[in-house]
mmCIF file of the N, C-alpha and C atoms, coordinates in Angstrom:
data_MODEL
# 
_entry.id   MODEL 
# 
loop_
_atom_site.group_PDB 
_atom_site.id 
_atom_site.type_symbol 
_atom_site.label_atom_id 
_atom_site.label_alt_id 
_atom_site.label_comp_id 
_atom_site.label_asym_id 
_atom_site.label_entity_id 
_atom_site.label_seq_id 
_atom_site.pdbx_PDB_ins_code 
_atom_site.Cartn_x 
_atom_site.Cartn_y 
_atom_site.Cartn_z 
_atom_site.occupancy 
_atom_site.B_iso_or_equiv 
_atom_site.pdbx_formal_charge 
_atom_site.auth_seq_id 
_atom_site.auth_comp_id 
_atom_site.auth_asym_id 
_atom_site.auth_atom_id 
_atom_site.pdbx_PDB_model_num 
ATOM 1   N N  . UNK A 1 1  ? 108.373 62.264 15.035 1.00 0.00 ? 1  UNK A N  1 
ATOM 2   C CA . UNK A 1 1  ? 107.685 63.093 14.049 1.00 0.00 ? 1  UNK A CA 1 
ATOM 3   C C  . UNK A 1 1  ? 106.240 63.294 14.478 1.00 0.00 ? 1  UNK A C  1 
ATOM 4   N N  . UNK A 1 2  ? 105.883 64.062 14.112 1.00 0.00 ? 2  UNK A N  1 
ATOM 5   C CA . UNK A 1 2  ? 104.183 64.767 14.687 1.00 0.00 ? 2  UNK A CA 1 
ATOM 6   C C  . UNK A 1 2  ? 103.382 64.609 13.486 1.00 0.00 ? 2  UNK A C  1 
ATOM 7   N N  . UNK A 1 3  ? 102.710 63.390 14.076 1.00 0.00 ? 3  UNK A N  1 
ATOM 8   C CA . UNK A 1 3  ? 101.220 63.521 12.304 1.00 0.00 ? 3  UNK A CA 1 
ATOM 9   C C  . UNK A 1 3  ? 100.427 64.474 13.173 1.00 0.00 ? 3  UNK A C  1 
ATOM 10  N N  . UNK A 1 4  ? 99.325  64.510 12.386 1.00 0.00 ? 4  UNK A N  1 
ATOM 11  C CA . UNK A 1 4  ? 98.024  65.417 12.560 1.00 0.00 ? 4  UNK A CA 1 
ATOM 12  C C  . UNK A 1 4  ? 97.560  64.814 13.795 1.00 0.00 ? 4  UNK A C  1 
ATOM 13  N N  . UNK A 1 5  ? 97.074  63.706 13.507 1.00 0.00 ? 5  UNK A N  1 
ATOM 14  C CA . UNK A 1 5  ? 96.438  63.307 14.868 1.00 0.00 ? 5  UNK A CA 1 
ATOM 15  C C  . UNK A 1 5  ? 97.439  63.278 16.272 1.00 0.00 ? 5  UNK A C  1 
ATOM 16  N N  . UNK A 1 6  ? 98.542  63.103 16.259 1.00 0.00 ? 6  UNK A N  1 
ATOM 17  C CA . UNK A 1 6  ? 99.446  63.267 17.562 1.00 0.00 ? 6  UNK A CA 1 
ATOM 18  C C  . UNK A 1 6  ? 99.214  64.542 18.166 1.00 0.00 ? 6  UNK A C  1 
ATOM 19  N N  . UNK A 1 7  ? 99.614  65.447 16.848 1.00 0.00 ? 7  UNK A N  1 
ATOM 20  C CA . UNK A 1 7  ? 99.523  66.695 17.316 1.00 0.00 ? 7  UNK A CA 1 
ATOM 21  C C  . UNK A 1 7  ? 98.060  67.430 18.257 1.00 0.00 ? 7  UNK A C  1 
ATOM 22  N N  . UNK A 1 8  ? 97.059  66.969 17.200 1.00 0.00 ? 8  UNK A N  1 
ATOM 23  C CA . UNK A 1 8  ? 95.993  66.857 18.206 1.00 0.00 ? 8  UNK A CA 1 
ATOM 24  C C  . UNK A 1 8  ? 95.949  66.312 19.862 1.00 0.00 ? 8  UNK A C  1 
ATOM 25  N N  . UNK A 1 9  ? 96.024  65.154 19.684 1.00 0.00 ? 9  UNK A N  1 
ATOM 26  C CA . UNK A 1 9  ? 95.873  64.074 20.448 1.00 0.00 ? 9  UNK A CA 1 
ATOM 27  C C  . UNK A 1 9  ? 96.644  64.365 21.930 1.00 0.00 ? 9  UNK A C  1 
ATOM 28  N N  . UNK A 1 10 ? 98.313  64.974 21.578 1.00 0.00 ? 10 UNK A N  1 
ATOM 29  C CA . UNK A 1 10 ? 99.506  64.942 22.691 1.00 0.00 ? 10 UNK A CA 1 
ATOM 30  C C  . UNK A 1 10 ? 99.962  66.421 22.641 1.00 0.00 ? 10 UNK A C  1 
ATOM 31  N N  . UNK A 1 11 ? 99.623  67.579 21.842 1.00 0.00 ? 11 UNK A N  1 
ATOM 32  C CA . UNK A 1 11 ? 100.713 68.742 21.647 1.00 0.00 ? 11 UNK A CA 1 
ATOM 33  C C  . UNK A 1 11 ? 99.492  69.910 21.873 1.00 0.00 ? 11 UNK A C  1 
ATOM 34  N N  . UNK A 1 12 ? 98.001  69.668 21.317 1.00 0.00 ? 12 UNK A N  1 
ATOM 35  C CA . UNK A 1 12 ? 97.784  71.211 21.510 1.00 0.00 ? 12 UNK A CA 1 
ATOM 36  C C  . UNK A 1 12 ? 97.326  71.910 22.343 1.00 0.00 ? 12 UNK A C  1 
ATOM 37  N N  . UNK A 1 13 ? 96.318  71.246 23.493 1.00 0.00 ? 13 UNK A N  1 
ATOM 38  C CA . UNK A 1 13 ? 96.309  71.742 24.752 1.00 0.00 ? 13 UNK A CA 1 
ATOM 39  C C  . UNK A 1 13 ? 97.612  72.253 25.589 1.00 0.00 ? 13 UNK A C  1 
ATOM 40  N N  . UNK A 1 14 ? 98.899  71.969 25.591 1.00 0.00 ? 14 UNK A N  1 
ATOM 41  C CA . UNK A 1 14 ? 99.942  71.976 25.919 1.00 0.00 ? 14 UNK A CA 1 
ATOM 42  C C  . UNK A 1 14 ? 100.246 72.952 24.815 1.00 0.00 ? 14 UNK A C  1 
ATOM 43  N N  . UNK A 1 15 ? 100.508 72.926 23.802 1.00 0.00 ? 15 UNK A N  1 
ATOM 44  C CA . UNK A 1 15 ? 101.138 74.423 22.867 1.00 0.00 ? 15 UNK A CA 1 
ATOM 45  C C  . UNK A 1 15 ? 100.112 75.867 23.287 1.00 0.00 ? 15 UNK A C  1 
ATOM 46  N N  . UNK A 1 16 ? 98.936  75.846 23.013 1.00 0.00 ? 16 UNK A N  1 
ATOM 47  C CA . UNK A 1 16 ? 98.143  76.612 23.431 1.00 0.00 ? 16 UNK A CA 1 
ATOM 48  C C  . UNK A 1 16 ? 98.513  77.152 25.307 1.00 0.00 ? 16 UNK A C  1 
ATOM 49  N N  . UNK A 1 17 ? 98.671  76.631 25.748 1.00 0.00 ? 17 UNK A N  1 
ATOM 50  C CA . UNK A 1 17 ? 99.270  76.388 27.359 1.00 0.00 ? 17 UNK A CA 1 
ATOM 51  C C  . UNK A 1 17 ? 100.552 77.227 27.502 1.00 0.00 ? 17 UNK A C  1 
ATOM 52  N N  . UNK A 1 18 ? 101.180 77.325 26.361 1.00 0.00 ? 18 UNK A N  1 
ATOM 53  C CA . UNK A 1 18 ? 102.620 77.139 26.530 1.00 0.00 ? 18 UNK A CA 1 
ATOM 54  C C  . UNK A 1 18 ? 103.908 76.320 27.085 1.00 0.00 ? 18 UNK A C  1 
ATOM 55  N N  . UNK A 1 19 ? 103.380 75.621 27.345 1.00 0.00 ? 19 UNK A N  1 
ATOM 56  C CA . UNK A 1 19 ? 104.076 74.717 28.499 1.00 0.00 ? 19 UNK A CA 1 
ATOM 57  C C  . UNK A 1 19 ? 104.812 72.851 27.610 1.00 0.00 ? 19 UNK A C  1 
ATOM 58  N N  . UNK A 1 20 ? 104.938 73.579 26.144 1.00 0.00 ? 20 UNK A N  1 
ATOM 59  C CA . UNK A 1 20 ? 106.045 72.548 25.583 1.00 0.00 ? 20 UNK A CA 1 
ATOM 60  C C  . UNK A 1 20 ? 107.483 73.119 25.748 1.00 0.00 ? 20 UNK A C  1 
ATOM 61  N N  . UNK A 1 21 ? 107.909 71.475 25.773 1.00 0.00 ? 21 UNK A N  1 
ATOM 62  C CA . UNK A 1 21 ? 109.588 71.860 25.655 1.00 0.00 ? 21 UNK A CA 1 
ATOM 63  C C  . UNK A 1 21 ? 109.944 72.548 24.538 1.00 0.00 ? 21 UNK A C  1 
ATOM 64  N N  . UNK A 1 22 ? 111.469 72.759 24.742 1.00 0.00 ? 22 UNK A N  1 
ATOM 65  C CA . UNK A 1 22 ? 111.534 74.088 23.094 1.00 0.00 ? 22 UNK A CA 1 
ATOM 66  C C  . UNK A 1 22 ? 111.645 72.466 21.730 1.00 0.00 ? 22 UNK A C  1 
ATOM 67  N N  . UNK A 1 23 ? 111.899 72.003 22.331 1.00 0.00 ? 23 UNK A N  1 
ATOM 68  C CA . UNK A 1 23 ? 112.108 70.354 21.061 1.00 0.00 ? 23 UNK A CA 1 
ATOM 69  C C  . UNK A 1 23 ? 110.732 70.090 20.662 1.00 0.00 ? 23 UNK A C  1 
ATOM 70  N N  . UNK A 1 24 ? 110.100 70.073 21.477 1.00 0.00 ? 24 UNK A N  1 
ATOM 71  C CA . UNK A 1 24 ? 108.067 69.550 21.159 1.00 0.00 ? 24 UNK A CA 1 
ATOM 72  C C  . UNK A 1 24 ? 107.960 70.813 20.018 1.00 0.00 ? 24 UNK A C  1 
ATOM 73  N N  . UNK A 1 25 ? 107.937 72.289 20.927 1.00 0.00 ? 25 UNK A N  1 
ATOM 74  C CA . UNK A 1 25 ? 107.763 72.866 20.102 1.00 0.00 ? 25 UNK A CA 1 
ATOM 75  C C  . UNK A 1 25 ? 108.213 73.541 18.935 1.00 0.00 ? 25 UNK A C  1 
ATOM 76  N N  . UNK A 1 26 ? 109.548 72.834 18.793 1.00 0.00 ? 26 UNK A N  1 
ATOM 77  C CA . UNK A 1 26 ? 110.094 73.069 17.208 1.00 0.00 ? 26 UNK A CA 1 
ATOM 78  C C  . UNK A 1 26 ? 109.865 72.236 16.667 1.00 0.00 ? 26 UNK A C  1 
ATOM 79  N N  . UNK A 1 27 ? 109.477 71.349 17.428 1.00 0.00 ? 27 UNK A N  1 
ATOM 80  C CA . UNK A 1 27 ? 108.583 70.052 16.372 1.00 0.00 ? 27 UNK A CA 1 
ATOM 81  C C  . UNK A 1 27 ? 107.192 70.380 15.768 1.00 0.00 ? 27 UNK A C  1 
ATOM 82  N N  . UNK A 1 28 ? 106.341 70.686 16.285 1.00 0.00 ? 28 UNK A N  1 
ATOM 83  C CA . UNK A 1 28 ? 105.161 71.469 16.597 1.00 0.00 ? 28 UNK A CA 1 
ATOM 84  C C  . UNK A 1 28 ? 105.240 72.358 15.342 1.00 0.00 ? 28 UNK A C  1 
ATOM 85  N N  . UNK A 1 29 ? 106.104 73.541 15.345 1.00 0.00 ? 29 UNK A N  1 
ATOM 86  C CA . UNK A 1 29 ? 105.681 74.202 14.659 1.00 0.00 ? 29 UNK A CA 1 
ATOM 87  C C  . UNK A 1 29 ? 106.721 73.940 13.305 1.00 0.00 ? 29 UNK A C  1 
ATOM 88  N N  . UNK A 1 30 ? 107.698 72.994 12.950 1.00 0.00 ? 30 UNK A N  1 
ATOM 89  C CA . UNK A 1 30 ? 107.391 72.540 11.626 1.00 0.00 ? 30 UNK A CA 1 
ATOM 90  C C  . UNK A 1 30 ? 106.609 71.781 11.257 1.00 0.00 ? 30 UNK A C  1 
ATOM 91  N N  . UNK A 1 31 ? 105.809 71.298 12.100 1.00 0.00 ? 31 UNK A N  1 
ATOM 92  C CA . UNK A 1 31 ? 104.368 70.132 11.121 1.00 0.00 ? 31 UNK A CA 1 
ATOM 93  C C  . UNK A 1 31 ? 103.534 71.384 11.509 1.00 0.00 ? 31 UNK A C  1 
ATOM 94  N N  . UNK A 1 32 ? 103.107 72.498 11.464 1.00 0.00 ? 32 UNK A N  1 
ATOM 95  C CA . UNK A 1 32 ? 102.181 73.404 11.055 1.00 0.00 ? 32 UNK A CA 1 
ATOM 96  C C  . UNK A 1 32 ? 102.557 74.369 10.082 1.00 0.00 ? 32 UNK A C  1 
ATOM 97  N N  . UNK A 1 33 ? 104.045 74.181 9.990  1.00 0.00 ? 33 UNK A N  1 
ATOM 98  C CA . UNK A 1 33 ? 104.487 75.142 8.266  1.00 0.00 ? 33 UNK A CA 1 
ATOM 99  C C  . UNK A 1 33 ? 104.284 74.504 7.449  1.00 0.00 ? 33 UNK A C  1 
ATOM 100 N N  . UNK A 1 34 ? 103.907 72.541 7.808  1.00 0.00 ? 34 UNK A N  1 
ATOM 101 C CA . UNK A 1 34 ? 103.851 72.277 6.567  1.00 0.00 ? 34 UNK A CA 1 
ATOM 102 C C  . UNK A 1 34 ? 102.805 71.964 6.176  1.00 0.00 ? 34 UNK A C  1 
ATOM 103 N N  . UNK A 1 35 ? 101.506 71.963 7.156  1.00 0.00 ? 35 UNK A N  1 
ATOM 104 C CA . UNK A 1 35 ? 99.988  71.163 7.493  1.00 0.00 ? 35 UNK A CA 1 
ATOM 105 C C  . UNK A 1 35 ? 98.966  72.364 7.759  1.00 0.00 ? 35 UNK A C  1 
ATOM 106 N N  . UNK A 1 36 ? 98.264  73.142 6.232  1.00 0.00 ? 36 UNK A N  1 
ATOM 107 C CA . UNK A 1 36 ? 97.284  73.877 6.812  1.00 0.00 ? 36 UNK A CA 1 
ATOM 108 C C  . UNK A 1 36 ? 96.116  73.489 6.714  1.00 0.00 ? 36 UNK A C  1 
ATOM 109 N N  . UNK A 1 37 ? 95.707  72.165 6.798  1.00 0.00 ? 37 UNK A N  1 
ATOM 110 C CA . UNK A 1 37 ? 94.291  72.149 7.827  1.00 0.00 ? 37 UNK A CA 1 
ATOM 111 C C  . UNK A 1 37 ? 94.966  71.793 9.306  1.00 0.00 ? 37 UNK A C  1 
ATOM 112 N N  . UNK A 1 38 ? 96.224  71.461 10.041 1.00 0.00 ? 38 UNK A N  1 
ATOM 113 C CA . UNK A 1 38 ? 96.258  71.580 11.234 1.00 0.00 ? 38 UNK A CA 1 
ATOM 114 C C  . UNK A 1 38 ? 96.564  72.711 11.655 1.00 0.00 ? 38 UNK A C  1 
ATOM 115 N N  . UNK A 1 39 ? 96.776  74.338 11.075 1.00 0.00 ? 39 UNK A N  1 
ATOM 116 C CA . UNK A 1 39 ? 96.603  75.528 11.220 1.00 0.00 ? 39 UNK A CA 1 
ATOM 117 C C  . UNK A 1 39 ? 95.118  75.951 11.461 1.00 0.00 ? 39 UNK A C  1 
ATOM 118 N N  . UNK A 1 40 ? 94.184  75.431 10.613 1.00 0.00 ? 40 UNK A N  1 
ATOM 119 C CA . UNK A 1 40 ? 93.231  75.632 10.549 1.00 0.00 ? 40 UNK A CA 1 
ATOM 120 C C  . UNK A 1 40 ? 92.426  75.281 11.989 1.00 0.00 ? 40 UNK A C  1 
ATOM 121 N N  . UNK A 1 41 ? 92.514  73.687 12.384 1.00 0.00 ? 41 UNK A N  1 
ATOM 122 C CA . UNK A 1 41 ? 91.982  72.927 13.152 1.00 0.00 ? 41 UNK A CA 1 
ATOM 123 C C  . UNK A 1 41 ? 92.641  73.995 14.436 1.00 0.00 ? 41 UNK A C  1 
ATOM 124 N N  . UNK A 1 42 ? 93.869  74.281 14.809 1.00 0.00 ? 42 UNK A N  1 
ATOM 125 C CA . UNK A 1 42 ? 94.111  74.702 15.982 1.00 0.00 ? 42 UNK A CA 1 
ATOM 126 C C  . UNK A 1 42 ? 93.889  76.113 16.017 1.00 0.00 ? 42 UNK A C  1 
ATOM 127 N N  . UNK A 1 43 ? 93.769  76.764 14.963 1.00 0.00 ? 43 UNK A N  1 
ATOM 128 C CA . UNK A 1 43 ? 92.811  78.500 15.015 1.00 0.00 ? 43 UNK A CA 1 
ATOM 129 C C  . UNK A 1 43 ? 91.444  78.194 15.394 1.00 0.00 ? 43 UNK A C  1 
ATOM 130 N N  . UNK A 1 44 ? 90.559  76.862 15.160 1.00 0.00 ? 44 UNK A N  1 
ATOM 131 C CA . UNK A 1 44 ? 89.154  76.615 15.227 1.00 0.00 ? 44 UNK A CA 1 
ATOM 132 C C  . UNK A 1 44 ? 89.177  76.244 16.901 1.00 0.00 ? 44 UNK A C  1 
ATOM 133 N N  . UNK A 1 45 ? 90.071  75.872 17.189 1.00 0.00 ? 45 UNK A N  1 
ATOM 134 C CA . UNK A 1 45 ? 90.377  74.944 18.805 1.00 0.00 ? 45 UNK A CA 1 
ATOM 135 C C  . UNK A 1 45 ? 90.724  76.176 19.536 1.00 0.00 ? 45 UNK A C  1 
ATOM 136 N N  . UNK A 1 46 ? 91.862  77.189 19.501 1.00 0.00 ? 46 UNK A N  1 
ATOM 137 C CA . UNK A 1 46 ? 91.993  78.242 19.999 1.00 0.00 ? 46 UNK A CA 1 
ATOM 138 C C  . UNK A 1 46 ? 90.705  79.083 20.292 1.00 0.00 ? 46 UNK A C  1 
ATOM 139 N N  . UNK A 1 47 ? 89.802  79.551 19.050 1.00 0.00 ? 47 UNK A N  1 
ATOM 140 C CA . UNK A 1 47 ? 88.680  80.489 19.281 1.00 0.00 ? 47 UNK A CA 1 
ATOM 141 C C  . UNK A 1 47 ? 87.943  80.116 20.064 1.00 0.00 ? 47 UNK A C  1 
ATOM 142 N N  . UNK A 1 48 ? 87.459  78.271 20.060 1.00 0.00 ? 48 UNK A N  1 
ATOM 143 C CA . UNK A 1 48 ? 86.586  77.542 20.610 1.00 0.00 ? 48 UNK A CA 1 
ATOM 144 C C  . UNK A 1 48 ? 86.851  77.586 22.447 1.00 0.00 ? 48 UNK A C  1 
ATOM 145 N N  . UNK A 1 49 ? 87.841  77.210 22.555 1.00 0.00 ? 49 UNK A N  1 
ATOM 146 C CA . UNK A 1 49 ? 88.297  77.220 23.748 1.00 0.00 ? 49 UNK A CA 1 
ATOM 147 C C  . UNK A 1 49 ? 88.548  79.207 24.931 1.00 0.00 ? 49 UNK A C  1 
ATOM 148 N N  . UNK A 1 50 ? 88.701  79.692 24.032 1.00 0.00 ? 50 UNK A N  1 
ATOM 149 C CA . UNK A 1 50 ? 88.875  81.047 24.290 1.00 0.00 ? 50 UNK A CA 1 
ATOM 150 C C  . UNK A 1 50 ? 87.351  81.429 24.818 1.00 0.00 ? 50 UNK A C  1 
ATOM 151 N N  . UNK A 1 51 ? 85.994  81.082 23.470 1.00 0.00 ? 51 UNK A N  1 
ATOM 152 C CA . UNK A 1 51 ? 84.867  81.124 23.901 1.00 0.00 ? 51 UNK A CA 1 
ATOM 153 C C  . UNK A 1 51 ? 84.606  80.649 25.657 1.00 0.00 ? 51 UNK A C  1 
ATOM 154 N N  . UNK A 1 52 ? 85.331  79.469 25.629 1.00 0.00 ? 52 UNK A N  1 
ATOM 155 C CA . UNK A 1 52 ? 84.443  78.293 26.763 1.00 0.00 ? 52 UNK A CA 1 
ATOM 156 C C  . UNK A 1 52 ? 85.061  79.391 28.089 1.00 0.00 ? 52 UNK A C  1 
ATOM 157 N N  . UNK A 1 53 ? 86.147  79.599 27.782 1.00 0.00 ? 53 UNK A N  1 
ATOM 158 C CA . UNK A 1 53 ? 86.747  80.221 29.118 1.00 0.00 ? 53 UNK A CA 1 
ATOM 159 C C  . UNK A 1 53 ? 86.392  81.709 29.345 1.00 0.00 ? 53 UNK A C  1 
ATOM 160 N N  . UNK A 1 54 ? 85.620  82.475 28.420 1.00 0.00 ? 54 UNK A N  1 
ATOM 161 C CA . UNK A 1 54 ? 85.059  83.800 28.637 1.00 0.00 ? 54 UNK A CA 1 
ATOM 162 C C  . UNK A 1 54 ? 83.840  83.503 29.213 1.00 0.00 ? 54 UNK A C  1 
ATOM 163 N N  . UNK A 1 55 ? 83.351  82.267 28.574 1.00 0.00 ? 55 UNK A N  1 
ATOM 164 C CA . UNK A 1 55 ? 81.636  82.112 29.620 1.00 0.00 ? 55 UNK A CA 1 
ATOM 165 C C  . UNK A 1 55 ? 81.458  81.429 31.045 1.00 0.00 ? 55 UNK A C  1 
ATOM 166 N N  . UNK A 1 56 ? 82.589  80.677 31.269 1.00 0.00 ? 56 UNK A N  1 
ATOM 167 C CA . UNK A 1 56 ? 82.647  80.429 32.145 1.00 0.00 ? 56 UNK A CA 1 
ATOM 168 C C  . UNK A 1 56 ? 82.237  80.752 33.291 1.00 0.00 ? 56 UNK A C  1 
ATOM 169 N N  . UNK A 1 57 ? 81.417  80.313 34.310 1.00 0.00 ? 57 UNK A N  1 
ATOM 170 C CA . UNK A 1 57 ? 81.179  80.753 35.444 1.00 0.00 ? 57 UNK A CA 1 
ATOM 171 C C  . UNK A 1 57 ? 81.669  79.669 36.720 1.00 0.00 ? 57 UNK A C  1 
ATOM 172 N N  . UNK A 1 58 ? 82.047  80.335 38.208 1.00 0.00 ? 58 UNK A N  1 
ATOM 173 C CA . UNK A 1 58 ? 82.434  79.881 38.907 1.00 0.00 ? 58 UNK A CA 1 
ATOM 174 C C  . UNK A 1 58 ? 81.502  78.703 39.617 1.00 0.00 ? 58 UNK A C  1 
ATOM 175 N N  . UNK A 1 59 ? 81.509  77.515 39.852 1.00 0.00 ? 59 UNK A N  1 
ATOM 176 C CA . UNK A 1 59 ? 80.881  76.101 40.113 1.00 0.00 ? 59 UNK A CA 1 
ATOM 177 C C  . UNK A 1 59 ? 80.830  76.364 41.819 1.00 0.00 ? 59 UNK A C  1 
ATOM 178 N N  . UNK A 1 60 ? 80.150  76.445 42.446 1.00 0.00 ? 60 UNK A N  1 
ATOM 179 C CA . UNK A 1 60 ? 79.969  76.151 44.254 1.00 0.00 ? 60 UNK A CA 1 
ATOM 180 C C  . UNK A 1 60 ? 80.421  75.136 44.093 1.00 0.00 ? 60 UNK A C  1 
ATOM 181 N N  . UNK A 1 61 ? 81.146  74.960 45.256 1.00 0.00 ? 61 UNK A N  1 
ATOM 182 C CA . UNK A 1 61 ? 82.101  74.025 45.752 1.00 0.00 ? 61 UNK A CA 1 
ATOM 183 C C  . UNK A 1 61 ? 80.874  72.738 46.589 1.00 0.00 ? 61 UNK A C  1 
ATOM 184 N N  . UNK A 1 62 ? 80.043  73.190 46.771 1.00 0.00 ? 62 UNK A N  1 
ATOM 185 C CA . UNK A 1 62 ? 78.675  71.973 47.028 1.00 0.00 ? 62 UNK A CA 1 
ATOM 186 C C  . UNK A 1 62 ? 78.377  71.417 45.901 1.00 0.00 ? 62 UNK A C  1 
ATOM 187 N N  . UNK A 1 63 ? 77.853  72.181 44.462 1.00 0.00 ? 63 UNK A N  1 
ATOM 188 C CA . UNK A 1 63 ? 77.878  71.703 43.282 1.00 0.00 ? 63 UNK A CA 1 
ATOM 189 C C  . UNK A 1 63 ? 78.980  71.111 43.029 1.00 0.00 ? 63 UNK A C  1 
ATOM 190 N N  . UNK A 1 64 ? 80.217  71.790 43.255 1.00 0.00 ? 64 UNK A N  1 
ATOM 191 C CA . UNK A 1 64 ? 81.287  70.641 42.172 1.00 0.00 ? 64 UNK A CA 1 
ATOM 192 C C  . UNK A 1 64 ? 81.036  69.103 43.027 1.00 0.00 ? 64 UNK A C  1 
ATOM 193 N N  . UNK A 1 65 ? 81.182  69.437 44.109 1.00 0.00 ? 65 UNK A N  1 
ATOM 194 C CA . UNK A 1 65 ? 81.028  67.927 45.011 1.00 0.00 ? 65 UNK A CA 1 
ATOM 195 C C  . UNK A 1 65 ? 79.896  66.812 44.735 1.00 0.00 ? 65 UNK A C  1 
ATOM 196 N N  . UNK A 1 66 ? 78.683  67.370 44.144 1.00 0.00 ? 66 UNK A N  1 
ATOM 197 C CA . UNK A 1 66 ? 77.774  66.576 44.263 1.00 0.00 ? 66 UNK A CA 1 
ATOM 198 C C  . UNK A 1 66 ? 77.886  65.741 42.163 1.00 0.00 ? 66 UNK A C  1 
ATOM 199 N N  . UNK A 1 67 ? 78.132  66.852 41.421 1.00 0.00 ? 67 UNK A N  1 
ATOM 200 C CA . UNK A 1 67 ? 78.305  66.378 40.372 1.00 0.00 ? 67 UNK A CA 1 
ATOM 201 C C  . UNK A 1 67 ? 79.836  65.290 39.795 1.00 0.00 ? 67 UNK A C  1 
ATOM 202 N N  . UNK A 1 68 ? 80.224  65.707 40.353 1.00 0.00 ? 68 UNK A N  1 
ATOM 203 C CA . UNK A 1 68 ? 81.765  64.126 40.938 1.00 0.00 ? 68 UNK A CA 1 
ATOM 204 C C  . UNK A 1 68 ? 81.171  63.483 41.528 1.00 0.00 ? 68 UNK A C  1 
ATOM 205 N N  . UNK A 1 69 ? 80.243  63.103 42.569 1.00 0.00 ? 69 UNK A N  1 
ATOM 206 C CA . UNK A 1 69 ? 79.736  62.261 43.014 1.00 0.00 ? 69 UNK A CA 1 
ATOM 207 C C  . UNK A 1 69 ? 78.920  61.628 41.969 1.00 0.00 ? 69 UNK A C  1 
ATOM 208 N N  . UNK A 1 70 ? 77.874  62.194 41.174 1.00 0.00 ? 70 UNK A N  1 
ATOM 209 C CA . UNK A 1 70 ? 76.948  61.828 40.303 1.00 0.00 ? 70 UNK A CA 1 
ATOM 210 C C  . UNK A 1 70 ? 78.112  61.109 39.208 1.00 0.00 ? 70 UNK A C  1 
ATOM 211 N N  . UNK A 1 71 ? 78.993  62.089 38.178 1.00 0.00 ? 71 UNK A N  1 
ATOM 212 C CA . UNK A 1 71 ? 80.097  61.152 37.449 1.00 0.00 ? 71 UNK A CA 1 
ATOM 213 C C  . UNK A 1 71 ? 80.788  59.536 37.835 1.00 0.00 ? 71 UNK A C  1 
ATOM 214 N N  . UNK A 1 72 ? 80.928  59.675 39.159 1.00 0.00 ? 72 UNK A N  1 
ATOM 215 C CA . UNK A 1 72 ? 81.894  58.699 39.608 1.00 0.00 ? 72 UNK A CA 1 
ATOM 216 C C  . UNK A 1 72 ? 81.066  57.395 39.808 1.00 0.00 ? 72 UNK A C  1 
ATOM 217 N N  . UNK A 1 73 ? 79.669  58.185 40.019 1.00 0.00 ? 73 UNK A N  1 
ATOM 218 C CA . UNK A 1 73 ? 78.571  56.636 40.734 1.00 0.00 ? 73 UNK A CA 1 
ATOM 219 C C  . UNK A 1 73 ? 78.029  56.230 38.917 1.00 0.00 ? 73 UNK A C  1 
ATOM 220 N N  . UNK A 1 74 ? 77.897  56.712 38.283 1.00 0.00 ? 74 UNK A N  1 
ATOM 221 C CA . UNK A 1 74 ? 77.321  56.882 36.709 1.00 0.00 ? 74 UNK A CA 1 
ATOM 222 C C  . UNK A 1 74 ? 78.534  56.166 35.999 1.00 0.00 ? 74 UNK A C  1 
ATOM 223 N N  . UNK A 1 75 ? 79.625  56.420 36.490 1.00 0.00 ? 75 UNK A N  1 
ATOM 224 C CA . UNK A 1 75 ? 80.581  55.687 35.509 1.00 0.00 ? 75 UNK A CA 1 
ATOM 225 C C  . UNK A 1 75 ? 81.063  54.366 35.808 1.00 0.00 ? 75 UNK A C  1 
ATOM 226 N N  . UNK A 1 76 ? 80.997  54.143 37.584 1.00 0.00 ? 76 UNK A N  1 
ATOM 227 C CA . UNK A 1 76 ? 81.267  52.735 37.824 1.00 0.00 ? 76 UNK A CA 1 
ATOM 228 C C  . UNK A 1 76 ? 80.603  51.709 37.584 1.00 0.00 ? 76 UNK A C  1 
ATOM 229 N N  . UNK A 1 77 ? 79.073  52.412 37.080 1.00 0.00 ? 77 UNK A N  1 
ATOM 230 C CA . UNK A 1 77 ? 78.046  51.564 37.107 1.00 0.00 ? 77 UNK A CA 1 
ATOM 231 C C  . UNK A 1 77 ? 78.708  50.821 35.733 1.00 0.00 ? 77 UNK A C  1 
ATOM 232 N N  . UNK A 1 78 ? 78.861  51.079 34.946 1.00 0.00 ? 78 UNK A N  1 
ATOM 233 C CA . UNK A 1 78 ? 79.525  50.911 33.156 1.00 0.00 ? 78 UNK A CA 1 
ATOM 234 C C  . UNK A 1 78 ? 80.705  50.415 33.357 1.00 0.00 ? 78 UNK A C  1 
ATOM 235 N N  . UNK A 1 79 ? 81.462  50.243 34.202 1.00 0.00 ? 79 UNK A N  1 
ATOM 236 C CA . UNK A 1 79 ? 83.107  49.781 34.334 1.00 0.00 ? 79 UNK A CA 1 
ATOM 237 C C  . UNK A 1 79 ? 82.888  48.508 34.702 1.00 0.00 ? 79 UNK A C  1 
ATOM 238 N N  . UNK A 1 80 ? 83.711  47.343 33.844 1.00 0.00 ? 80 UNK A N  1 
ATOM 239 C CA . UNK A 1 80 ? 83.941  46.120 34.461 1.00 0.00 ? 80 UNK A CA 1 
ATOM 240 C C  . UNK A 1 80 ? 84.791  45.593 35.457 1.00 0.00 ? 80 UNK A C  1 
# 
């Protein structure tokens, strides 16, 4: 069964995607016939995300390299 937070958590990057099974997503979309703030939440997640990917601009491949470098040295520092 799909609570709110699963659905969040495991289903909507992937529903939005298209790329659930037809079972996920007949699961999926009876906990949104029956859940409208998770209608709500994934119309707010859809627009949001739609935004990020219209502004998007392409990263130099020197930049992506150096900022993975910066993440990876920044995060091991914090890892036990």
């Amino acid at each position: 069964m799909i609570t709110c937070k699963r659905l969040i958590e495991e289903f909507l990057a992937d529903f939005l995607d298209g790329t659930l099974g037809p079972d996920q997503l007949a699961e999926l979309e009876r906990h949104l016939s029956l859940c409208p703030p998770c209608v709500a939440y994934l119309n707010t997640y859809r627009k949001t995300r739609d935004l990020v990917q219209k502004q998007a601009i392409d990263m130099p491949p020197e930049m992506r390299a150096v900022l993975r470098k910066v993440i990876r040295d920044r995060f091991s520092r914090h890892t036990p």
